[in-house]
Biopython code that builds the backbone (N, CA, C, O; Angstrom):
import numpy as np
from Bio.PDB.StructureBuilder import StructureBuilder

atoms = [
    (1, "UNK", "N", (16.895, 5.004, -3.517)),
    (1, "UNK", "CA", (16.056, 4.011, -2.906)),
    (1, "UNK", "C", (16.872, 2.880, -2.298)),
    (1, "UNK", "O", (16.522, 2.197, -1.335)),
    (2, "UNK", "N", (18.098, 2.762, -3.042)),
    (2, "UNK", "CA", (19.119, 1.579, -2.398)),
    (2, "UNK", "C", (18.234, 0.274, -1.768)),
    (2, "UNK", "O", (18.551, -0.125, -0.647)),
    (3, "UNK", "N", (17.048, -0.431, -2.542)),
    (3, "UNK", "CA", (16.118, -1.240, -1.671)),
    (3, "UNK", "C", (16.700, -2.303, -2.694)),
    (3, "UNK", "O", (16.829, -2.067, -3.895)),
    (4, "UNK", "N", (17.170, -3.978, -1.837)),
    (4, "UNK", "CA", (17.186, -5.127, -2.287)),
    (4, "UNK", "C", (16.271, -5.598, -3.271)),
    (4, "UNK", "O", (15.087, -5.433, -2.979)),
    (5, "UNK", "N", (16.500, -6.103, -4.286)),
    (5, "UNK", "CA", (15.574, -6.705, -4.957)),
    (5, "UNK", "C", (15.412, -8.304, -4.588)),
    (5, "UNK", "O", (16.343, -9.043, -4.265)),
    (6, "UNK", "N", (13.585, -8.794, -4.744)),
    (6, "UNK", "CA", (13.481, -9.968, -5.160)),
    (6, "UNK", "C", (13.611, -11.282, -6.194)),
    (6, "UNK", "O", (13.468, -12.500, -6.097)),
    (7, "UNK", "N", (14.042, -10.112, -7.464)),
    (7, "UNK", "CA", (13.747, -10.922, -8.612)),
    (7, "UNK", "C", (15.670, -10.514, -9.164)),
    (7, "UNK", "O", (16.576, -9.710, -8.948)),
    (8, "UNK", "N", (15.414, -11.462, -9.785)),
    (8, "UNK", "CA", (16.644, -11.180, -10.736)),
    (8, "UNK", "C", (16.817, -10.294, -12.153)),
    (8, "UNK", "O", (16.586, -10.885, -13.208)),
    (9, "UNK", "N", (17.153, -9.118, -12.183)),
    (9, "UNK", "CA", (17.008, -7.909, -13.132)),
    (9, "UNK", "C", (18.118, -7.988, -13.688)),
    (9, "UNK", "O", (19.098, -8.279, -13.003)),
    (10, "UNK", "N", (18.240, -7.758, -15.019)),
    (10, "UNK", "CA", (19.768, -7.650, -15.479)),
    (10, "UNK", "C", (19.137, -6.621, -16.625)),
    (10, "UNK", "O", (18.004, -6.772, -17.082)),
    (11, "UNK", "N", (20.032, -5.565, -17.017)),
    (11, "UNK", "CA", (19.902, -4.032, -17.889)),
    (11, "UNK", "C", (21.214, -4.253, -18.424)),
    (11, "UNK", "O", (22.234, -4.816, -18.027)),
    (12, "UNK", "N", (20.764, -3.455, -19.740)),
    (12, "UNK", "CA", (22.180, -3.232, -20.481)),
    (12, "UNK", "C", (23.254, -1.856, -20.303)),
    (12, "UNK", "O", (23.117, -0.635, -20.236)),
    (13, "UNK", "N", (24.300, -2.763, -20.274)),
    (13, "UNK", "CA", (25.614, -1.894, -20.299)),
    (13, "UNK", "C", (25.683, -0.027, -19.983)),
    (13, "UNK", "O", (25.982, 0.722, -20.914)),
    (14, "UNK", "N", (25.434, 0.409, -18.874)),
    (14, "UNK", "CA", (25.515, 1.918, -19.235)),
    (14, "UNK", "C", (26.273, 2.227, -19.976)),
    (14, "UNK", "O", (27.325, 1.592, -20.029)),
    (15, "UNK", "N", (25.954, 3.766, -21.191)),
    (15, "UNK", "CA", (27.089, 4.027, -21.867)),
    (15, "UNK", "C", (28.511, 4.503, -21.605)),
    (15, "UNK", "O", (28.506, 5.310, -20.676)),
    (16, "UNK", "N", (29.630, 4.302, -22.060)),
    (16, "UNK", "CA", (30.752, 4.636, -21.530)),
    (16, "UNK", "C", (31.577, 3.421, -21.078)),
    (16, "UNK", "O", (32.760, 3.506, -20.748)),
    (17, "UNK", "N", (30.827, 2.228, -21.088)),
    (17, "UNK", "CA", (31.212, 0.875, -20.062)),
    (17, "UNK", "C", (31.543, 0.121, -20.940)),
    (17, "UNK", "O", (32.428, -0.688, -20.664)),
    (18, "UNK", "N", (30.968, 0.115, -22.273)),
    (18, "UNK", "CA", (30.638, -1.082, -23.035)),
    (18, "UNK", "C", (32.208, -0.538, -24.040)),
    (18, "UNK", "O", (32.517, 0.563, -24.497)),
    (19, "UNK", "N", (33.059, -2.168, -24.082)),
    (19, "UNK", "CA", (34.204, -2.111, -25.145)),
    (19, "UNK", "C", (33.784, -3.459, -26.171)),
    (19, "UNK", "O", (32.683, -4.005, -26.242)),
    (20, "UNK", "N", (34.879, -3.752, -26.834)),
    (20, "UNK", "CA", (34.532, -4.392, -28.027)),
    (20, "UNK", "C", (34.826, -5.980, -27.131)),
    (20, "UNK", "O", (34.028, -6.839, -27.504)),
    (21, "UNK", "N", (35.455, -6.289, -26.446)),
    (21, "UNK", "CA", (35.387, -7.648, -25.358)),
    (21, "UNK", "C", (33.923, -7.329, -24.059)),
    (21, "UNK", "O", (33.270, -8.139, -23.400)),
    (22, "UNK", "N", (33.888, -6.495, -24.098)),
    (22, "UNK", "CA", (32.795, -6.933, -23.120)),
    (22, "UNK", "C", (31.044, -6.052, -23.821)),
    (22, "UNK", "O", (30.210, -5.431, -23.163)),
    (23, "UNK", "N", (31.049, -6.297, -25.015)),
    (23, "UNK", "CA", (30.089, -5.646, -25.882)),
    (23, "UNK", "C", (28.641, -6.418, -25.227)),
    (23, "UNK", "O", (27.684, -5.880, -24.670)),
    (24, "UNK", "N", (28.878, -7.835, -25.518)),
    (24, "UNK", "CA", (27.498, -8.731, -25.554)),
    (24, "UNK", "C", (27.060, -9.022, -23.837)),
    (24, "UNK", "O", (26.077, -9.678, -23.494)),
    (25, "UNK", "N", (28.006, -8.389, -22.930)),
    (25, "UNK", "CA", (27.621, -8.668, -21.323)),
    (25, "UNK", "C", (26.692, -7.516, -20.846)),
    (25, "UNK", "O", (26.705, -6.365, -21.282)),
    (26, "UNK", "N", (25.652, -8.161, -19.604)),
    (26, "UNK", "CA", (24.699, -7.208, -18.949)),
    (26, "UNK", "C", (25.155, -6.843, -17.638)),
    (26, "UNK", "O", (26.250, -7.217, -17.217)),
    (27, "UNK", "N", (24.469, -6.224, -17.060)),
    (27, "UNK", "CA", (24.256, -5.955, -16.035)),
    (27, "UNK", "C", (23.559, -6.437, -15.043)),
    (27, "UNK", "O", (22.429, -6.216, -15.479)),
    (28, "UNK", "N", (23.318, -7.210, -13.461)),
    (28, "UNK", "CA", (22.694, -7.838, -13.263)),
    (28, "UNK", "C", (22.555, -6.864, -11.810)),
    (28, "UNK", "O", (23.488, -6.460, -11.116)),
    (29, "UNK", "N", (21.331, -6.676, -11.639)),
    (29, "UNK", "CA", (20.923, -5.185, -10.637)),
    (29, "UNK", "C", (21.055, -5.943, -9.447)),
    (29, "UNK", "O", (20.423, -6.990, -9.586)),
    (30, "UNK", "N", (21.670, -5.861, -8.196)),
    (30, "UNK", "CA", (21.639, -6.033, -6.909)),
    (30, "UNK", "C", (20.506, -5.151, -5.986)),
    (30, "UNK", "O", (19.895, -5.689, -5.063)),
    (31, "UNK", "N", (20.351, -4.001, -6.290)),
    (31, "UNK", "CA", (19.394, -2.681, -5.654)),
    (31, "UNK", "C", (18.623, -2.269, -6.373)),
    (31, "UNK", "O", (18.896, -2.558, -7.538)),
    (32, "UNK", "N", (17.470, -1.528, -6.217)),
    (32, "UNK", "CA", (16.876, -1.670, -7.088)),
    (32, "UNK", "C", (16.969, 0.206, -7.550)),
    (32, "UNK", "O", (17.371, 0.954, -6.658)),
    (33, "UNK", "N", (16.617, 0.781, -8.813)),
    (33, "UNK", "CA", (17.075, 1.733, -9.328)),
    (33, "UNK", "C", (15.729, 2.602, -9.485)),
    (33, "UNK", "O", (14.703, 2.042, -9.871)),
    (34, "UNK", "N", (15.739, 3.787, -9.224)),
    (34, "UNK", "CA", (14.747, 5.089, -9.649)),
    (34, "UNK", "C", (14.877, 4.468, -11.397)),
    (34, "UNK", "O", (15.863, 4.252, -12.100)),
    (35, "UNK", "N", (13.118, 4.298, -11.699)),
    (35, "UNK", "CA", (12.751, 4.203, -12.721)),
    (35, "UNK", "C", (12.392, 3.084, -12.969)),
    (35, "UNK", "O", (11.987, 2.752, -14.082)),
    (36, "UNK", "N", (12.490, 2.211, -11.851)),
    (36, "UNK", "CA", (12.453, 0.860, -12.541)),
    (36, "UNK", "C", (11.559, 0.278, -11.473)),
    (36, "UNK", "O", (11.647, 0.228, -10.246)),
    (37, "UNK", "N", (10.229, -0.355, -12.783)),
    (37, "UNK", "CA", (9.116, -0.654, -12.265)),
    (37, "UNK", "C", (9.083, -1.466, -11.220)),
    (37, "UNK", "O", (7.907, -1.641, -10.903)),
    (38, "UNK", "N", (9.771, -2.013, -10.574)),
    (38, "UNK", "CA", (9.887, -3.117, -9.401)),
    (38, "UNK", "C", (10.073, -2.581, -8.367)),
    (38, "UNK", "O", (10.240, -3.220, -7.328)),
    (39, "UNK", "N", (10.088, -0.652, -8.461)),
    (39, "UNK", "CA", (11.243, -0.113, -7.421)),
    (39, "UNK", "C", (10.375, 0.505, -6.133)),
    (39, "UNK", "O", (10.893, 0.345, -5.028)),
    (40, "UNK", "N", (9.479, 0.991, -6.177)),
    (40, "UNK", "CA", (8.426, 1.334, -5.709)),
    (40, "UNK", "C", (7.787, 0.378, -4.573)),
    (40, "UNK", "O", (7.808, 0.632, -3.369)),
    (41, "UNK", "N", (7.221, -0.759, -5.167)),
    (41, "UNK", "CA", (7.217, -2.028, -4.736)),
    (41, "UNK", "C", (7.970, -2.549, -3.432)),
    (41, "UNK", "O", (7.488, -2.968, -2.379)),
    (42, "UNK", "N", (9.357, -2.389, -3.838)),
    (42, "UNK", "CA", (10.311, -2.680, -2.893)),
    (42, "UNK", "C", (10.640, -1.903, -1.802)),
    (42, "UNK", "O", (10.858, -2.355, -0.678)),
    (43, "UNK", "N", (10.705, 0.098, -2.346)),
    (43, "UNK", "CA", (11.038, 0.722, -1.366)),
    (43, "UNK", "C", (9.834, 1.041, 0.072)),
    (43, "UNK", "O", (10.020, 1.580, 1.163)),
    (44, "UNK", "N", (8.441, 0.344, -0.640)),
    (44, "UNK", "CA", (6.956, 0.027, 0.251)),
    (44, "UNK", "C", (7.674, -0.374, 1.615)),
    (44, "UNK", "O", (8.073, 0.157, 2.652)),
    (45, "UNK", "N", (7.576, -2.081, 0.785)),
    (45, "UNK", "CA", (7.985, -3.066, 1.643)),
    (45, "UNK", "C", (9.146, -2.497, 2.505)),
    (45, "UNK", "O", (9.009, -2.425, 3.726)),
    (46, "UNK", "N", (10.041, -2.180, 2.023)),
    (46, "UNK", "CA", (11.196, -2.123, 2.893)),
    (46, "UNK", "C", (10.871, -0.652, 4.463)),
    (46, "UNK", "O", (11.355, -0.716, 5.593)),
    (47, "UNK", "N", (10.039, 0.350, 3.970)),
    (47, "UNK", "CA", (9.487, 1.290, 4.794)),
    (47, "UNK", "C", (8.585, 0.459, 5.616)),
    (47, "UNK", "O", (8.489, 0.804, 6.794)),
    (48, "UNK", "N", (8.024, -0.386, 5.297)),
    (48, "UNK", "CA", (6.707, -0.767, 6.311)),
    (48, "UNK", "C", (6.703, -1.741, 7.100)),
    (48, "UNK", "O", (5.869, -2.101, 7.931)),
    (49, "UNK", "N", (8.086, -2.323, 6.672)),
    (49, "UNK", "CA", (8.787, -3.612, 7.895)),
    (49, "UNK", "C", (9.268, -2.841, 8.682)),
    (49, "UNK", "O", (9.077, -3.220, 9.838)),
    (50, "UNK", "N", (10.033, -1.544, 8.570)),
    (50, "UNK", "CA", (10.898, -0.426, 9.499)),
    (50, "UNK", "C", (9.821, -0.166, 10.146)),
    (50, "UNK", "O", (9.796, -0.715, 11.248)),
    (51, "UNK", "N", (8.796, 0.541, 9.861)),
    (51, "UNK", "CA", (7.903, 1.031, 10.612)),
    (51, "UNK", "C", (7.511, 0.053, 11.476)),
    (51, "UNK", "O", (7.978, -0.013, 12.613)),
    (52, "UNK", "N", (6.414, -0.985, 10.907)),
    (52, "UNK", "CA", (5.481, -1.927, 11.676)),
    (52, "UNK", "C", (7.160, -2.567, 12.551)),
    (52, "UNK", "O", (6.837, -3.423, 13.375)),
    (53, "UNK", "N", (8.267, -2.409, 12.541)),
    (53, "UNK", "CA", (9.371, -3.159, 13.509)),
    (53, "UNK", "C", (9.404, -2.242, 14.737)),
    (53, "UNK", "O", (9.597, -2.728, 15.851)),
    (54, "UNK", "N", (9.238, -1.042, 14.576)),
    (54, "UNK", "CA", (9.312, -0.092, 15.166)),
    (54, "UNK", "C", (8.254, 0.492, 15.917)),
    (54, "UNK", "O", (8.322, 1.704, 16.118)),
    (55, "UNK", "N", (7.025, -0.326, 16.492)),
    (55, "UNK", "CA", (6.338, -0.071, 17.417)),
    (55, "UNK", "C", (5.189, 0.672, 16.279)),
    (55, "UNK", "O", (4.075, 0.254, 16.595)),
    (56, "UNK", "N", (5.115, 1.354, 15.416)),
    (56, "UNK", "CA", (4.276, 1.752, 14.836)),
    (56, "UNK", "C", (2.911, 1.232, 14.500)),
    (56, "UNK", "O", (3.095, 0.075, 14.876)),
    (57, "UNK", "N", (1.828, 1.243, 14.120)),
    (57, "UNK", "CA", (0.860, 0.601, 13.744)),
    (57, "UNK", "C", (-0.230, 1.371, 12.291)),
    (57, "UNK", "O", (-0.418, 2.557, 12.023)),
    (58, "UNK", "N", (-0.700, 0.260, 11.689)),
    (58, "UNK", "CA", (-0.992, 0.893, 10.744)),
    (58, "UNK", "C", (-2.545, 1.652, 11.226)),
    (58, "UNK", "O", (-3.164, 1.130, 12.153)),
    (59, "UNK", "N", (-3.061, 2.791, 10.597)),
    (59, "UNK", "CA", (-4.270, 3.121, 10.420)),
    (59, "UNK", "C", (-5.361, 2.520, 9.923)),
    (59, "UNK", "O", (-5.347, 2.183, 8.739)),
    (60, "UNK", "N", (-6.482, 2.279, 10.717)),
    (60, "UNK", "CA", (-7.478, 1.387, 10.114)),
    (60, "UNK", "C", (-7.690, 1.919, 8.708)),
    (60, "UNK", "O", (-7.489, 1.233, 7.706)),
    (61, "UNK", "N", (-8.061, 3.042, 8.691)),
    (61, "UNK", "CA", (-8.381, 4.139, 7.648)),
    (61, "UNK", "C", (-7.822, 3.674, 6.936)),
    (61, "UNK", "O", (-8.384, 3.078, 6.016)),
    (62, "UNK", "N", (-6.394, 3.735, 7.040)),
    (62, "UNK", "CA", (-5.570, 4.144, 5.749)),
    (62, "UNK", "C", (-4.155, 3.393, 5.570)),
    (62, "UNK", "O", (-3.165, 3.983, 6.002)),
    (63, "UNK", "N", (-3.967, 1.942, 4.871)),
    (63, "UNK", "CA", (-2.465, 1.469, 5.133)),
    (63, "UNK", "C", (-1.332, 2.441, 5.158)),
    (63, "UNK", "O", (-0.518, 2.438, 6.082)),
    (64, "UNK", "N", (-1.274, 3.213, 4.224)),
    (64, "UNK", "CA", (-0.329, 4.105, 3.886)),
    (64, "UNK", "C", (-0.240, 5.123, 5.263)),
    (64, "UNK", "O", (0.368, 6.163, 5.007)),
    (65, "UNK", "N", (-0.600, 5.049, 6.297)),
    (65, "UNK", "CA", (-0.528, 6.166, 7.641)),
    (65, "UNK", "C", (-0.542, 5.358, 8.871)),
    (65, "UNK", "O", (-1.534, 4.843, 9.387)),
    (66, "UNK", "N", (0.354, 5.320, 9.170)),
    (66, "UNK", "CA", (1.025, 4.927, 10.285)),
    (66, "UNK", "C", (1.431, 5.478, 11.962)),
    (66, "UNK", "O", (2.489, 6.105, 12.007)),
    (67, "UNK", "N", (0.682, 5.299, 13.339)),
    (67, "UNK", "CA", (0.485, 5.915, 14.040)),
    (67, "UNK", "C", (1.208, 4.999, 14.828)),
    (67, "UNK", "O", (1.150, 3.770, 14.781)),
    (68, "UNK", "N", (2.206, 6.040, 15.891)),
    (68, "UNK", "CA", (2.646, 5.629, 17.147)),
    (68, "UNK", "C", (2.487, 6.032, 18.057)),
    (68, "UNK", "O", (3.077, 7.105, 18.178)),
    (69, "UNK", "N", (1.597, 5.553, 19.428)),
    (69, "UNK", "CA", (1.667, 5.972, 20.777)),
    (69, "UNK", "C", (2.254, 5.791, 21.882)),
    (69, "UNK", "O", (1.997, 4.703, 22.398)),
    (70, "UNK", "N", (3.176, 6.665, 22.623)),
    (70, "UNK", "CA", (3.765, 6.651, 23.518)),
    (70, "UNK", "C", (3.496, 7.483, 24.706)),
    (70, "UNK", "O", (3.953, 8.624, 24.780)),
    (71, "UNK", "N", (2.684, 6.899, 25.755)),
    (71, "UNK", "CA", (2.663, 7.771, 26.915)),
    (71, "UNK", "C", (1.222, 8.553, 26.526)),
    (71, "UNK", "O", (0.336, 7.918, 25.954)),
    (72, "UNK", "N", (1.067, 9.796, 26.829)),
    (72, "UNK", "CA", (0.039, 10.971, 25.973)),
    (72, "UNK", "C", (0.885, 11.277, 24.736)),
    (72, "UNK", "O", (0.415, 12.194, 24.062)),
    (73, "UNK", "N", (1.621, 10.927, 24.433)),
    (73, "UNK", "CA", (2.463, 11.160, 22.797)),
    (73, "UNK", "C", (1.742, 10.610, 21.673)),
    (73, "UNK", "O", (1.171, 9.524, 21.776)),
    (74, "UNK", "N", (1.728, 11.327, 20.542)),
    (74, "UNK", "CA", (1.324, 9.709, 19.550)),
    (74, "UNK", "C", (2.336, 10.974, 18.156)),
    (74, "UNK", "O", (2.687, 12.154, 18.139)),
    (75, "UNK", "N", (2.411, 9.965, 17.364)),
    (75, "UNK", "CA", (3.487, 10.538, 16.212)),
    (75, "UNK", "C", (2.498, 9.453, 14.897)),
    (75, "UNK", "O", (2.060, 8.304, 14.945)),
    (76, "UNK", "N", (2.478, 10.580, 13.785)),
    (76, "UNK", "CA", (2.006, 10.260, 12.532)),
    (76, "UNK", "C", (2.319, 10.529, 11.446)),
    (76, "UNK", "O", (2.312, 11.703, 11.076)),
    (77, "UNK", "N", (2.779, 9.247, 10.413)),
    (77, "UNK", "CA", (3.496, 9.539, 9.524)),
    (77, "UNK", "C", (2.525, 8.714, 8.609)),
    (77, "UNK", "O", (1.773, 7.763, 8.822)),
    (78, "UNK", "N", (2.902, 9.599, 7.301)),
    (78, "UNK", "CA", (1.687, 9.167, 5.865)),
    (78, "UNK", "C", (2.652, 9.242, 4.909)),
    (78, "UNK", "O", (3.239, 10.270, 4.570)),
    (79, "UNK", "N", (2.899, 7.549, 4.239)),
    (79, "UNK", "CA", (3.314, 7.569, 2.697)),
    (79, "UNK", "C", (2.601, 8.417, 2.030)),
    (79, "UNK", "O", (1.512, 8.752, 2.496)),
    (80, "UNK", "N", (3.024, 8.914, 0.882)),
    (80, "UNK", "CA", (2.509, 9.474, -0.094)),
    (80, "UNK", "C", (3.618, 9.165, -1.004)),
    (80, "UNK", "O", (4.726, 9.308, -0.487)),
    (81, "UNK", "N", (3.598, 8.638, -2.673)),
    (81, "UNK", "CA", (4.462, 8.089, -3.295)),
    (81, "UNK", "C", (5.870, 7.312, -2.833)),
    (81, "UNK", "O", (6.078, 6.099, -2.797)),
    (82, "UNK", "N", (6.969, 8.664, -2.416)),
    (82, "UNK", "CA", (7.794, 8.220, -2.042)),
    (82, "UNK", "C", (8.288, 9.567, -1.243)),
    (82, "UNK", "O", (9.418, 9.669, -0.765)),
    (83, "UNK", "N", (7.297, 10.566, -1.168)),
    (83, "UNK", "CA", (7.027, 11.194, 0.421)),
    (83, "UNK", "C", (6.842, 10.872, 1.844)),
    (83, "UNK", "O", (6.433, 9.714, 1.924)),
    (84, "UNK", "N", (6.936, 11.262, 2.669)),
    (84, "UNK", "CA", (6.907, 11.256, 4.102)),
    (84, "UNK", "C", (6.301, 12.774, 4.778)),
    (84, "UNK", "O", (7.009, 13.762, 4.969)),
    (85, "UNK", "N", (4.894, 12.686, 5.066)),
    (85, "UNK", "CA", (4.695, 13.578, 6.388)),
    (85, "UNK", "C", (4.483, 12.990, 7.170)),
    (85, "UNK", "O", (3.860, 11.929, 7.125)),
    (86, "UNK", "N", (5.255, 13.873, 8.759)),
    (86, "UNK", "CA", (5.371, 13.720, 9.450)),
    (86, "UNK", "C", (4.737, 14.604, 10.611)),
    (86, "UNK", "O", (5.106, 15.777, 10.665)),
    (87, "UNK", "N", (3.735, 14.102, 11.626)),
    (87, "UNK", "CA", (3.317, 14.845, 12.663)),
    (87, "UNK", "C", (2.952, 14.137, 13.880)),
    (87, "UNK", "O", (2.840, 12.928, 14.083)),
    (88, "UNK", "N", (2.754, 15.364, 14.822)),
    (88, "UNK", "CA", (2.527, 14.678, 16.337)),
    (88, "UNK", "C", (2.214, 15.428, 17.273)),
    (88, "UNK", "O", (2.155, 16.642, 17.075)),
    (89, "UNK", "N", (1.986, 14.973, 18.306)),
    (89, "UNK", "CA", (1.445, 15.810, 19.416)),
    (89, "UNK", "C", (3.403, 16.476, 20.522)),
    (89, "UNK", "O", (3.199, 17.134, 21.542)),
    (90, "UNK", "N", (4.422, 16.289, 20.264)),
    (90, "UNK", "CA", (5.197, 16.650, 20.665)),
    (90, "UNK", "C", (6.710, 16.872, 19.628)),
    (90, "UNK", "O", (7.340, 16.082, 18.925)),
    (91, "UNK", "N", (6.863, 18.116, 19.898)),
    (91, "UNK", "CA", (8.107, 18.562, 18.512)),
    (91, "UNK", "C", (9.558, 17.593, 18.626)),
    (91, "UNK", "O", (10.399, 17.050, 17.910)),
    (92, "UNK", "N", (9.271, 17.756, 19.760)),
    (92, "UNK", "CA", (10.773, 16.464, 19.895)),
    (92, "UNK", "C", (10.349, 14.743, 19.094)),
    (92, "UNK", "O", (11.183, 14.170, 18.394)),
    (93, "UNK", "N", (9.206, 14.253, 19.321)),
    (93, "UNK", "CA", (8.696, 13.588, 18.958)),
    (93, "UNK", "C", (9.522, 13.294, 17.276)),
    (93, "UNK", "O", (10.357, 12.512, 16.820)),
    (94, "UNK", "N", (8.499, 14.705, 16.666)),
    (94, "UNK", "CA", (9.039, 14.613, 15.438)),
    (94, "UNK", "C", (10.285, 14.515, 14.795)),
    (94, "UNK", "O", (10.573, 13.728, 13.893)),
    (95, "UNK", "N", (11.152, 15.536, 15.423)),
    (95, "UNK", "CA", (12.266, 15.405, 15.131)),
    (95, "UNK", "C", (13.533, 14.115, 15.301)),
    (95, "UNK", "O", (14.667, 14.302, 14.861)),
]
sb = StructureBuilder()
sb.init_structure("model")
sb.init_model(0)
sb.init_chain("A")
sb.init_seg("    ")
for serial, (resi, resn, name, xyz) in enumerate(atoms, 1):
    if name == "N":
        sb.init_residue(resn, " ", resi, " ")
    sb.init_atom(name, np.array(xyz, "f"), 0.0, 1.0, " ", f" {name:<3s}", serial, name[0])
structure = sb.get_structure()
């Protein structure tokens, strides 16, 4: 997910790291990590500024589906967790 965090997270020591001088020190998360409840959240946000930056627009229907039109083109992409489908009226489009 490699997505910035807002908050300040600090986790303990992975194993293997921790010696007898640096026993009582944490970890203080810069990115945010698979598993960790904030992470989801972040990797949203960070997809839907890309998108909505990117000419895209959201679906009345549906925040999570996102439609772009270009020309007779249009291209449609739908979050789903931390899925992506992708479709459109032209294959180059998609790709």
């Amino acid at each position: 997910m490699n997505v910035n965090l807002s908050d300040e997270i600090y986790m303990k020591q992975p194993p293997g790291f921790i010696t007898a001088e640096t026993s009582s020190l944490v970890c203080k998360l810069n990115k945010s990590l698979y598993g960790l409840k904030e992470a989801p959240r972040a990797w949203y946000e960070k997809i839907d500024t890309y998108f909505l930056s990117n000419a895209f627009k959201w679906c009345i229907y549906d925040p999570n589906m996102y439609v772009k039109n270009f020309g007779d083109e249009i291209l449609i992409i739908v979050l789903y967790v931390d899925d992506l489908i992708i479709t459109g009226s032209q294959l180059i489009s998609i790709q």
